[in-house]
C-alpha positions in Angstrom: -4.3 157.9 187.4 -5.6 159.0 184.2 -3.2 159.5 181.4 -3.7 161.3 178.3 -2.5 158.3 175.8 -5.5 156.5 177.1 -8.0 159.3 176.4 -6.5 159.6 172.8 -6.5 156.2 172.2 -10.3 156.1 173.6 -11.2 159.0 171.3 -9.4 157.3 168.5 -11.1 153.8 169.1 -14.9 155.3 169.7 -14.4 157.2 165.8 -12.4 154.6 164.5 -9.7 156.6 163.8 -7.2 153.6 163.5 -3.5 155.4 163.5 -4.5 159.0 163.0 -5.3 158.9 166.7 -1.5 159.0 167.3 -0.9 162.1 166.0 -3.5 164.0 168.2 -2.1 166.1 170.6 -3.0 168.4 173.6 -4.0 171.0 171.1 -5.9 168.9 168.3 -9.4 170.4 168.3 -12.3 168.0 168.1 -15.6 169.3 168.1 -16.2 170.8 164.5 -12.8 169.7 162.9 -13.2 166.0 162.9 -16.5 165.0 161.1 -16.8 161.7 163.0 -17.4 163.4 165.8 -20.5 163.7 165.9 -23.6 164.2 168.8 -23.7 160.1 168.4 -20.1 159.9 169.1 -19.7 162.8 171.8 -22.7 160.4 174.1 -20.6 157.5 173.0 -17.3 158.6 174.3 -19.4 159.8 177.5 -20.1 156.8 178.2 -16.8 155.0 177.3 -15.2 157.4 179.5 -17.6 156.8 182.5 -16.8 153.2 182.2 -13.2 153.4 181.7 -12.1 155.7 184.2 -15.0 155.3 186.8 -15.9 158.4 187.0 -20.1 160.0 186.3 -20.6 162.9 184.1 -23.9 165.1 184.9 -25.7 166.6 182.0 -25.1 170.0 183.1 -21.4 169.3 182.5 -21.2 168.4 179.2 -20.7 171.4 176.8 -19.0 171.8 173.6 -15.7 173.7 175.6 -15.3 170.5 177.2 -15.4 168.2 173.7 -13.0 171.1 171.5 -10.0 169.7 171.8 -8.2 166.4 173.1 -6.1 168.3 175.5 -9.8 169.6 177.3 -11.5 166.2 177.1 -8.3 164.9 179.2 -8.3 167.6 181.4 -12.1 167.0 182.3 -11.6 163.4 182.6 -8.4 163.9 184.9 -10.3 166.4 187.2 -13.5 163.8 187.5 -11.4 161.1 188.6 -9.5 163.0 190.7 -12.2 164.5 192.6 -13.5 161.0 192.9 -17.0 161.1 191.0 
């Protein structure tokens, strides 16, 4: 089961965030707010999120909607590992 303190905490680790991390919420945007978060970082967290939760994301499913906010990149994660891929 996927839970969203462990995508938070990955997204925190992969931009070294260090506590600030722990204040994101459901709603905290990403893409555009935090300047760590880069195109290097979105392919990093892609990949830390593959090998975390075991899950494979296809090219044709990675778009900015999916890296705005915290809340969405859980949500994608959760529905990948649910469906089993």
């Amino acid at each position: 089961m996927v839970e969203f303190d462990e995508v938070r905490q990955l997204i925190g680790d992969i931009l070294q965030l260090g506590d600030r991390a722990q204040k994101f919420g459901p709603d905290t945007p990403l893409l555009g707010s935090i300047p760590e978060f880069d195109s290097m970082a979105v392919v990093t967290l892609i990949n830390a999120l593959e090998e975390r939760f075991d899950i494979q994301v296809a090219d044709d499913e990675i778009s900015a909607e999916t890296f705005e906010t915290v809340g969405k990149v859980y949500a994608f994660v959760r529905e990948k590992a649910l469906a089993g891929s």
